[in-house]
DOROTOR-318195 format. One record per residue: z, y, x of N, C-alpha, C in turn; residue number from 1; residue in one letter. Coordinates in steps of 0.001 Angstrom, whole numbers, plus 500000, padded with zeros to 6 digits. Last residue first. Layout:
<pts>
+--------+--------+--------+--------+--------+--------+--------+--------+--------+-----+---------+
!    n_Z !    n_Y !    n_X !   ca_Z !   ca_Y !   ca_X !    c_Z !    c_Y !    c_X ! num ! residuo !
+--------+--------+--------+--------+--------+--------+--------+--------+--------+-----+---------+
!      Z !      Y !      X !      Z !      Y !      X !      Z !      Y !      X ! NUM !       A !
...
+--------+--------+--------+--------+--------+--------+--------+--------+--------+-----+---------+
</pts>
This chain:
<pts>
+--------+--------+--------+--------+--------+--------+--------+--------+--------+-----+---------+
!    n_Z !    n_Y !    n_X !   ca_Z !   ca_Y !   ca_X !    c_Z !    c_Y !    c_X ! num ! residuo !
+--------+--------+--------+--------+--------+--------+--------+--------+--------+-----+---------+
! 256846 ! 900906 ! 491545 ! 257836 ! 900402 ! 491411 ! 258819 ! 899804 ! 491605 ! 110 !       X !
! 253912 ! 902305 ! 493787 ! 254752 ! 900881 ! 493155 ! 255914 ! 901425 ! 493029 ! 109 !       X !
! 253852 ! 905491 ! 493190 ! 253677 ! 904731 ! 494050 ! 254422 ! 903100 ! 493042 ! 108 !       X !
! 251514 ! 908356 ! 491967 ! 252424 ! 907380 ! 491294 ! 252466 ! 906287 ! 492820 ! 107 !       X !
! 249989 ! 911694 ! 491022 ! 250526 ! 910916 ! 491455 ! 251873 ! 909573 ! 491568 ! 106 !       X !
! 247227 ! 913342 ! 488856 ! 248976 ! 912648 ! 488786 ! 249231 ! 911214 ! 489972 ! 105 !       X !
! 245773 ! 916030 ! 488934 ! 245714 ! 914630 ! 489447 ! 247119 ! 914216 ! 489591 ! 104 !       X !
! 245442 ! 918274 ! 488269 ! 245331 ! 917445 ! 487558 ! 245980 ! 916245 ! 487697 ! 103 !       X !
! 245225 ! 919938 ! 491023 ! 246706 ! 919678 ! 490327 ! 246473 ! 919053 ! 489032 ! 102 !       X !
! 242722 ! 919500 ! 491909 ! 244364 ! 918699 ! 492322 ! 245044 ! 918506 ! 491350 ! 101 !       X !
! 240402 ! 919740 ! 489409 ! 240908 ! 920159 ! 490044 ! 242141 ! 919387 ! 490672 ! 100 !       X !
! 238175 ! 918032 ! 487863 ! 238968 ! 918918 ! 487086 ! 240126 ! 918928 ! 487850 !  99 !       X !
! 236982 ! 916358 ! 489684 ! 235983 ! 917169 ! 488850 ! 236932 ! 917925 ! 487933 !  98 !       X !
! 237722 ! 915832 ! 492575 ! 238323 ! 915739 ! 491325 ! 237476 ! 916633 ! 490711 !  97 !       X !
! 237303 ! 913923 ! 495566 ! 236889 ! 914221 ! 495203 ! 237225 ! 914301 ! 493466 !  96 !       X !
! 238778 ! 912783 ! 498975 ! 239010 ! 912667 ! 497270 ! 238406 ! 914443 ! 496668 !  95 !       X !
! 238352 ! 911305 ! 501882 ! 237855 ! 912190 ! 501623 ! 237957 ! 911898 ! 499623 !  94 !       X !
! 238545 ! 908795 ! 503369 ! 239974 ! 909345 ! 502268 ! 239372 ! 910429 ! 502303 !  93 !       X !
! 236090 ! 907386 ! 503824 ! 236693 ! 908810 ! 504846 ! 237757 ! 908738 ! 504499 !  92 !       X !
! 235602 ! 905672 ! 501604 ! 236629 ! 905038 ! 503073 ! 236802 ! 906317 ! 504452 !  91 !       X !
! 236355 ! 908523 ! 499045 ! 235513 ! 907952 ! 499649 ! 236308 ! 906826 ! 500931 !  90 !       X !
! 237236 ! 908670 ! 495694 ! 237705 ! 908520 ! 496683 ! 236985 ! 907812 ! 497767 !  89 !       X !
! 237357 ! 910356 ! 492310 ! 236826 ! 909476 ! 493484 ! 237306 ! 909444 ! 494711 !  88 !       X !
! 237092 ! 911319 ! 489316 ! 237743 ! 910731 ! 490421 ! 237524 ! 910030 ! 491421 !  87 !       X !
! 235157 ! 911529 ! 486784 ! 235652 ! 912074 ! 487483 ! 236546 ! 912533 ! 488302 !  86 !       X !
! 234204 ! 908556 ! 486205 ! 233183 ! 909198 ! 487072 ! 233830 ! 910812 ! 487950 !  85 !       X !
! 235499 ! 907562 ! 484200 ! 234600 ! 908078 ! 483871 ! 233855 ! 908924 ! 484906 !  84 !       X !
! 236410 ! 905295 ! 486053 ! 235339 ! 904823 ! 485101 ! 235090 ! 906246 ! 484592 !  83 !       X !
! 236506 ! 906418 ! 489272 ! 237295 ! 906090 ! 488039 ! 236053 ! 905618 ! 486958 !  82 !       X !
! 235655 ! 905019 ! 492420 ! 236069 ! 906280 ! 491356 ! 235950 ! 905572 ! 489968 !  81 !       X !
! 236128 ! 903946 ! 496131 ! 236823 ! 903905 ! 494336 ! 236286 ! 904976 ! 493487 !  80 !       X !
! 236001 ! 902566 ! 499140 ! 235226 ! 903793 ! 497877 ! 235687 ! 903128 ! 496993 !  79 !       X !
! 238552 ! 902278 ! 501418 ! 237879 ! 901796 ! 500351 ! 237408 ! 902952 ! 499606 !  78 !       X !
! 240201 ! 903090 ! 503711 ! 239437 ! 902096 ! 504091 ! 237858 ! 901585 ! 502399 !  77 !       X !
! 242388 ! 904424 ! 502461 ! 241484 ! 905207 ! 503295 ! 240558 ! 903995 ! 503560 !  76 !       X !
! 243631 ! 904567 ! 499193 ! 243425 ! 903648 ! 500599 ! 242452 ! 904468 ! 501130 !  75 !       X !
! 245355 ! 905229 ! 496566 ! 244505 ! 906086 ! 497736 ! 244592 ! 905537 ! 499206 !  74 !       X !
! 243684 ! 903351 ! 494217 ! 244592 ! 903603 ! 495196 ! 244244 ! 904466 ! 496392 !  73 !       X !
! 243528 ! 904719 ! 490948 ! 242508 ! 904133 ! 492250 ! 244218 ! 904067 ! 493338 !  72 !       X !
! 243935 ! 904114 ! 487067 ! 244597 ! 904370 ! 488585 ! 243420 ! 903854 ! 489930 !  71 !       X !
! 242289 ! 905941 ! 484449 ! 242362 ! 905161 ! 485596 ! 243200 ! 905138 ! 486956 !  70 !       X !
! 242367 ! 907612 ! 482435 ! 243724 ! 906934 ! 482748 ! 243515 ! 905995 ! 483533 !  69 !       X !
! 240284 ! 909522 ! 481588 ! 240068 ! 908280 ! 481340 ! 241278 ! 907411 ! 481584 !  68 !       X !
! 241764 ! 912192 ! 482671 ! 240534 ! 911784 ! 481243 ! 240682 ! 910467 ! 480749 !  67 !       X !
! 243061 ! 912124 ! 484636 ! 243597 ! 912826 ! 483811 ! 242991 ! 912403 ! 482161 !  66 !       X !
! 243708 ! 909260 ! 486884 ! 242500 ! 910555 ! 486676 ! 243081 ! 910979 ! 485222 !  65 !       X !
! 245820 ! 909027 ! 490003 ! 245627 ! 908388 ! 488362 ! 244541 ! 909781 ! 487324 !  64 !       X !
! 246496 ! 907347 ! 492500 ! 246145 ! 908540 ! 491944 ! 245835 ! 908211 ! 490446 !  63 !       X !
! 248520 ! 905947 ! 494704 ! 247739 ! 905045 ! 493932 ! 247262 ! 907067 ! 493283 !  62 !       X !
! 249991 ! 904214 ! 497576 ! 249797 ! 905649 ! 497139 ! 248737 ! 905435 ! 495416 !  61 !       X !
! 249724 ! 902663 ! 499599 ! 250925 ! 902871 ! 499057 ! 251028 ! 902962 ! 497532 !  60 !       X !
! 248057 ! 903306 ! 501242 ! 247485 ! 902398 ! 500566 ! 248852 ! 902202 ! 499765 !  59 !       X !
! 247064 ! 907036 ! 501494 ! 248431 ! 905439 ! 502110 ! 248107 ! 905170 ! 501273 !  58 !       X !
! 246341 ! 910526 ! 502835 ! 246042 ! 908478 ! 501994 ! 246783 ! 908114 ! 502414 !  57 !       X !
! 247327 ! 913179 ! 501657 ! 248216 ! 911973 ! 502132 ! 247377 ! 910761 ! 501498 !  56 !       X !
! 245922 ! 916315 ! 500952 ! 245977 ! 914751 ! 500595 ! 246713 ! 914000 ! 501578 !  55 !       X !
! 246881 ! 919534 ! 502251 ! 245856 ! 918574 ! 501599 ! 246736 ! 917219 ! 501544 !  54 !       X !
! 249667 ! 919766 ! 504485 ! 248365 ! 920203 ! 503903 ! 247230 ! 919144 ! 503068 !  53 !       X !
! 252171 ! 916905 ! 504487 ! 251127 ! 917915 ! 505082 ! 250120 ! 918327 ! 504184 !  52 !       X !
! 254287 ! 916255 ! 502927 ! 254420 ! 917556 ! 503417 ! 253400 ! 917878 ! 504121 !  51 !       X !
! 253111 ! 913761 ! 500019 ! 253613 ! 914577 ! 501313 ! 253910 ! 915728 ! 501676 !  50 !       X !
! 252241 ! 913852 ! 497685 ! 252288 ! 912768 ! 498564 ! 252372 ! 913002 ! 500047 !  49 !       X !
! 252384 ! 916041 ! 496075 ! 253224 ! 914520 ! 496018 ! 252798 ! 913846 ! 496757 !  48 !       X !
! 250739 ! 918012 ! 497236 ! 251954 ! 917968 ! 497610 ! 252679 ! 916730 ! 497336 !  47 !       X !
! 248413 ! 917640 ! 495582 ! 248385 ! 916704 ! 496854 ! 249813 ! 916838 ! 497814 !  46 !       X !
! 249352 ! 916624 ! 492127 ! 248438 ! 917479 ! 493218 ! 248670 ! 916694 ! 494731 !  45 !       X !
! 252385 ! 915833 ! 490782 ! 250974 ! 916137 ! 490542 ! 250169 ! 917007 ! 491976 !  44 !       X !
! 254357 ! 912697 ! 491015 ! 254154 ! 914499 ! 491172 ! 252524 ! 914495 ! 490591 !  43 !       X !
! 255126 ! 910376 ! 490872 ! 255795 ! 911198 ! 492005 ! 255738 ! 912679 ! 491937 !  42 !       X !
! 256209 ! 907423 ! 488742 ! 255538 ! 909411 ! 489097 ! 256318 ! 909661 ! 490239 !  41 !       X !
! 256294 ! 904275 ! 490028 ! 256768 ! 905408 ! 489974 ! 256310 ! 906690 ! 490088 !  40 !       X !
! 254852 ! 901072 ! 488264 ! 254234 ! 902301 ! 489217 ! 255434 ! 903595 ! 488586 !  39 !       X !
! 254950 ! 899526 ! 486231 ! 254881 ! 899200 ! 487479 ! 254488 ! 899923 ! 488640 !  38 !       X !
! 253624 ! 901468 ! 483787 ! 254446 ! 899953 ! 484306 ! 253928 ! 899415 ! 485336 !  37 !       X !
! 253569 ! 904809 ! 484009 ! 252397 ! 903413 ! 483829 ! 253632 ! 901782 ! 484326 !  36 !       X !
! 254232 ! 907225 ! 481709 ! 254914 ! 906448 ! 482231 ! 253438 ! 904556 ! 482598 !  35 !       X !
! 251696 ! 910105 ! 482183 ! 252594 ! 909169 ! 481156 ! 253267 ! 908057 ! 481869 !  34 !       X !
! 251900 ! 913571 ! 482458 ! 251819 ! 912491 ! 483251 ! 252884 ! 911388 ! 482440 !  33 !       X !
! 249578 ! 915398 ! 480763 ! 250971 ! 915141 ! 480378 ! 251182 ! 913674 ! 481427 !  32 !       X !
! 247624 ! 918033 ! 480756 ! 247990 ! 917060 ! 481358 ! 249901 ! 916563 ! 481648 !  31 !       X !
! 245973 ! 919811 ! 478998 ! 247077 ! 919719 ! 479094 ! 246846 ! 918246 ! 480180 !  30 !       X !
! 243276 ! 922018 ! 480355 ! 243419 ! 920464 ! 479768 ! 244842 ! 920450 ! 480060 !  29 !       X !
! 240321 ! 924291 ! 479153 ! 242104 ! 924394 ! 479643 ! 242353 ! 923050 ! 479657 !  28 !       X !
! 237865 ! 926398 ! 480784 ! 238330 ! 925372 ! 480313 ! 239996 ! 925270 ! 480086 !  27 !       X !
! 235241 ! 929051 ! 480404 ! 236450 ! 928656 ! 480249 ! 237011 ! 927331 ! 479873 !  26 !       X !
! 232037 ! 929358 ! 481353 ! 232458 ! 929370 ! 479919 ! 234269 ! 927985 ! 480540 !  25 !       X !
! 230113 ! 928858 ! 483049 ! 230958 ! 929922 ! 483267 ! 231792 ! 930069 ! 482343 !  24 !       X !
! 228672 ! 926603 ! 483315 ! 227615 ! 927757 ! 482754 ! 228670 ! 929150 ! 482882 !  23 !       X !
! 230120 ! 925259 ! 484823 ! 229134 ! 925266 ! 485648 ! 228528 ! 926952 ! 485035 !  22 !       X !
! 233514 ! 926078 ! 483433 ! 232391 ! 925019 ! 483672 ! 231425 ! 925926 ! 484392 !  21 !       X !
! 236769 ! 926178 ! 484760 ! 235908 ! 926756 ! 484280 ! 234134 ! 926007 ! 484695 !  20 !       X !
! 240362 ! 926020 ! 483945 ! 238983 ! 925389 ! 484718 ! 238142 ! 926865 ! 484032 !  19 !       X !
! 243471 ! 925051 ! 484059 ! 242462 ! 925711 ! 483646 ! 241289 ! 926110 ! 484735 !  18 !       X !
! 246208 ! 922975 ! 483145 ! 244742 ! 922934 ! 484494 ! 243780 ! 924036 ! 483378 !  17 !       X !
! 249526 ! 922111 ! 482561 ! 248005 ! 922672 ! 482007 ! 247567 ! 923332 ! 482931 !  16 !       X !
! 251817 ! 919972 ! 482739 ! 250830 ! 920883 ! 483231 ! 249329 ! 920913 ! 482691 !  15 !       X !
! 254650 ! 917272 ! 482964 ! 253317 ! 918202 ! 482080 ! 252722 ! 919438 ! 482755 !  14 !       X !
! 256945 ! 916641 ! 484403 ! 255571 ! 915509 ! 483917 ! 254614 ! 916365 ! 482557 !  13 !       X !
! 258556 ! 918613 ! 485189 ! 257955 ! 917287 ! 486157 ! 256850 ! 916828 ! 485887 !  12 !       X !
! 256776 ! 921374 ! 483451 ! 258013 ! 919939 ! 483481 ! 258012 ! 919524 ! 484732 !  11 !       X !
! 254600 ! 923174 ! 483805 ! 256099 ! 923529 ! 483021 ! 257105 ! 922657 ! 482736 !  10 !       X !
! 253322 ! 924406 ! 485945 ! 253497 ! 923723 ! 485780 ! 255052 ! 923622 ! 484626 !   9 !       X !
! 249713 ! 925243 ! 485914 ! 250616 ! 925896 ! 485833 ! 251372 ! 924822 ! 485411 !   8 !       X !
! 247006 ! 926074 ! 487616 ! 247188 ! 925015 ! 487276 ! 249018 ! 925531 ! 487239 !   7 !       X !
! 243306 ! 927290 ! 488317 ! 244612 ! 927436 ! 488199 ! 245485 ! 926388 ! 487380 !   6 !       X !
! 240645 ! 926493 ! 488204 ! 241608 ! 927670 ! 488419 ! 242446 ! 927613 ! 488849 !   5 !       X !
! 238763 ! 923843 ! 488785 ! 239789 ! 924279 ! 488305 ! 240476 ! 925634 ! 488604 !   4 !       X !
! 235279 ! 923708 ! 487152 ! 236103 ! 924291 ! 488514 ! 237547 ! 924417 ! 488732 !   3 !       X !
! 233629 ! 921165 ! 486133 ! 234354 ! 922377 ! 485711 ! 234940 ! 922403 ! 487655 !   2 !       X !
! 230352 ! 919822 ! 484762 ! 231286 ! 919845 ! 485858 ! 232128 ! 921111 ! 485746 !   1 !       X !
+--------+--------+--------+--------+--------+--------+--------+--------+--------+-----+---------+
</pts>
């Protein structure tokens, strides 16, 4: 499990997330947000999906995990997490990222 640091952004659609694991030993992951058909980028972290503090659920709203390229939707009514386990989303809309927000690439329908 990593911690994210810090998260620096150098496009619309690229950013590198630096982490750090459990034993304390340094992480970095480029994250390049790729084009999905049928779904518009909006951003990365929880500012794309609004102006309030933290997360915006709307069943609108869809999140997409950095590792595995799973999309969940961010419905408040439904548990989702990604096939590799590090993305999730509880029916609180309580979201849970094992490699920090600003990993997390946001996208709405097309």
């Amino acid at each position: 499990m990593s911690r994210a640091l810090s998260s620096v952004r150098f496009h619309d659609r690229f950013r590198l997330v630096l982490g750090r694991l459990s034993d304390g030993t340094l992480t970095a992951m480029s994250t390049t947000a790729p084009d999905v058909d049928g779904y518009q980028f909006l951003g990365f972290g929880p500012r794309a999906t609004g102006d309030a503090p933290g997360w915006t659920v709307h069943p609108g709203l869809f999140i997409r995990c950095a590792r595995c390229g799973d999309l969940l939707r961010l419905d408040p009514t439904c548990d989702a997490t990604c096939g590799c386990g590090r993305l999730a989303i509880d029916s609180g809309g309580r979201l849970g990222a094992t490699d920090g927000d600003g990993s997390i690439a946001v996208y709405s329908r097309g």
